[in-house]
C-alpha positions, 0 to 999 in steps of 0.5 A: 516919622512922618506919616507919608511913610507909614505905608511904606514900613508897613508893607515892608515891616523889616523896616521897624528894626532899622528904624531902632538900628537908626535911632541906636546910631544917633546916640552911639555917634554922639557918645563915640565922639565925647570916649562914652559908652551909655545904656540905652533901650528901645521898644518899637510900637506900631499903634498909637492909642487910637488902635490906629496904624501909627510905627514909632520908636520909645528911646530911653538913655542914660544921661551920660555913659563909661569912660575907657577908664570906667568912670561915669561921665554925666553929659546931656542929649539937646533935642535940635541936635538928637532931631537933626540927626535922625532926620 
């Protein structure tokens, strides 16, 4: 997230969870369009290492997901496309 906006999600700190929302939906959408269910988890952070105001979001997924047929189907996440929706 740009650092222009850092201000704004701190003073309105609900924000963080849509944050994890938005990120959620990138790979959900990505996944919905292939028949995919993945795993995923995230953790939000509010500092960076420097014990500086720094909100950012870690994002662990599988690399492929369930079929409707619960078979596992291996696909990769390219980060042009991942980056180009978050943004």
């Amino acid at each position: 997230m740009p650092c222009e906006y850092w201000p704004i999600i701190r003073a309105n700190r609900w924000l963080l969870g849509e944050m994890n929302r938005l990120a959620a939906d990138v790979i959900l959408t990505i996944c919905r369009d292939l028949n995919i269910t993945p795993g995923f988890f995230t953790a939000i952070h509010t500092w960076g290492r420097d014990q500086k105001w720094h909100p950012h979001i870690h994002f662990s997924t599988t690399a492929g997901g369930v079929t409707k047929k619960n078979t596992w189907r291996d696909i990769s996440f390219y980060r042009e496309n991942i980056m180009t929706m978050w943004r």
